[in-house]
C-alpha positions in Angstrom: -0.7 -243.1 180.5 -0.9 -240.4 178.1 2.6 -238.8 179.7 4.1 -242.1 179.0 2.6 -242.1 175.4 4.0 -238.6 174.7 7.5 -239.5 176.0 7.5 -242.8 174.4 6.4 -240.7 171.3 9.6 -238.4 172.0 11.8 -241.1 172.4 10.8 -243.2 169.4 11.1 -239.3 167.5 14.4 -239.0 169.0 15.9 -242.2 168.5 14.9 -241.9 164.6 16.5 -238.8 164.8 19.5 -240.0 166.0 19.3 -243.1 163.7 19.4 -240.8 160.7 22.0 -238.8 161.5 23.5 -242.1 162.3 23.1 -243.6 159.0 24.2 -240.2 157.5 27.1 -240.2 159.2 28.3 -243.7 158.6 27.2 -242.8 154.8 29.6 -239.7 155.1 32.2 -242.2 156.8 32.3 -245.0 154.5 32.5 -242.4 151.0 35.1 -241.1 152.9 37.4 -244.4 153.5 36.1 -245.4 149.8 37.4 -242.2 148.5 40.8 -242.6 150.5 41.0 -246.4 149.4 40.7 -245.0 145.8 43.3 -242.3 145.8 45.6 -244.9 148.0 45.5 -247.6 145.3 45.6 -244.4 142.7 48.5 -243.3 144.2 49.8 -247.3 144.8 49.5 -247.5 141.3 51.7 -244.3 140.1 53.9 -245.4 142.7 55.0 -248.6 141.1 54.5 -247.2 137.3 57.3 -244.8 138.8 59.4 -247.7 140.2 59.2 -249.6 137.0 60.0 -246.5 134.9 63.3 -246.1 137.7 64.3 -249.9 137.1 64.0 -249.8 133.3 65.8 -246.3 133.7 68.9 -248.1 136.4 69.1 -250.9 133.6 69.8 -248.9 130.2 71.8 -246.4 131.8 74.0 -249.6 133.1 74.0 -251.1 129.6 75.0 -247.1 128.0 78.0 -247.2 131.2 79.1 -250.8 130.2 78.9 -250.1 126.7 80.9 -246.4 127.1 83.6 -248.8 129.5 83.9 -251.1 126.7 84.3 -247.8 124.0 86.8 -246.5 126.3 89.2 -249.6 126.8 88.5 -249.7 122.9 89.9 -246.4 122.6 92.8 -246.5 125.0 94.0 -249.4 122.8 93.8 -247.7 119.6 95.8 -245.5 121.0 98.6 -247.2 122.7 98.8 -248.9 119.3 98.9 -245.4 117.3 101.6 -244.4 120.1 103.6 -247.7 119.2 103.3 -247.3 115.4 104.5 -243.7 115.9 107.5 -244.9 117.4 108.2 -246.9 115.2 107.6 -244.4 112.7 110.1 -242.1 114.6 112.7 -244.7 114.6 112.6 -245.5 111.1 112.4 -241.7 110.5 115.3 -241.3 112.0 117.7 -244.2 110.5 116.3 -242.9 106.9 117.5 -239.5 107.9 120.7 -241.1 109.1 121.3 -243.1 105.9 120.1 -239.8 103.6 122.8 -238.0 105.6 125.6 -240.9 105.1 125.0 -240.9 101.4 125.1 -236.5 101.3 128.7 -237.4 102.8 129.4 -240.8 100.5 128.2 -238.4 96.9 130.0 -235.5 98.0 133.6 -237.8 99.0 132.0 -239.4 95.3 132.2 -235.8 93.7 135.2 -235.0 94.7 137.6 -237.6 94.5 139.0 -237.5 90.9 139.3 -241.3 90.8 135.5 -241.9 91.1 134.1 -239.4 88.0 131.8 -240.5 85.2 134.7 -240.4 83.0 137.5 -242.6 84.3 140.6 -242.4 82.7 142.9 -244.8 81.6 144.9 -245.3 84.4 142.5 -246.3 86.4 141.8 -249.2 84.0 138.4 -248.5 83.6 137.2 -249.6 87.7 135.4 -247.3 90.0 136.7 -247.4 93.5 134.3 -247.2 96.7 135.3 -243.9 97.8 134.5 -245.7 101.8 136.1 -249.5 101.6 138.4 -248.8 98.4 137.2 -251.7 96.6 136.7 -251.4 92.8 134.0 -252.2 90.5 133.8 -252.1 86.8 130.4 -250.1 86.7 129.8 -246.7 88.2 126.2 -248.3 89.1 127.6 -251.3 90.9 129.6 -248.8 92.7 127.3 -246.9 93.5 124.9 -250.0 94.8 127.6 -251.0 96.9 128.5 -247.3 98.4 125.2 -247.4 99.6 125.4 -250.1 101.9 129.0 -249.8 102.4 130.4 -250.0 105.9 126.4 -249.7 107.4 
């Protein structure tokens, strides 16, 4: 009976040996999954503050594109219309040019053609004659007027 009482004494010393390391390891066990649970939602949570911060990112950098398209077509149309006004510019540029250089030609026939100086003589009466069309006014001014848009 004693032999049984001693191994009955080492088995109930064994299995409360076994039970604390039992209990220590589920202890260690269960810190560990609470420690991995932690950092999981931890890192769950930086994960979808970084996803947010993307998203909010995506959107203004759509709105600064669509805005920037919208500048652009903005532009484009200023300029097509500085490009038309600078035609037109060019054109009318070059018809003043073309007039300046018809009246050079009109003053100079002016100068020297006797008939049509300041001071008309007798003969002529008094008139001034368009040195281009002939026809005769009684002003040197009128004259004038009309050599300008004379035969245009």
């Amino acid at each position: 009976l004693e032999s049984l009482t001693s191994i009955r004494d080492k088995l109930k010393t064994e299995l409360c040996k076994q039970e604390e390391m039992h209990h220590a390891e589920t202890t260690r066990l269960i810190e560990n999954l609470e420690r991995v649970e932690k950092e999981k939602n931890e890192s769950a949570v930086q994960y979808q503050e970084a996803i947010d911060m993307f998203k909010r990112d995506t959107v203004n950098l759509e709105k600064r594109a669509t805005k920037a398209e919208m500048e652009n077509v903005r532009l484009q149309r200023e300029i097509s219309e500085l490009e038309n006004e600078r035609a037109s510019l060019r054109t009318n540029l070059n018809s003043s040019m073309a007039k300046v250089n018809e009246l050079r030609r009109a003053i100079a026939v002016l100068e020297s053609n006797p008939s049509t100086s300041t001071t008309v003589g007798t003969a002529n009466k008094g008139l001034f004659s368009c040195p281009l069309c002939g026809q005769e006014f009684g002003s040197l001014a009128n004259m004038q007027l009309h050599a300008e848009d004379c035969c245009t």
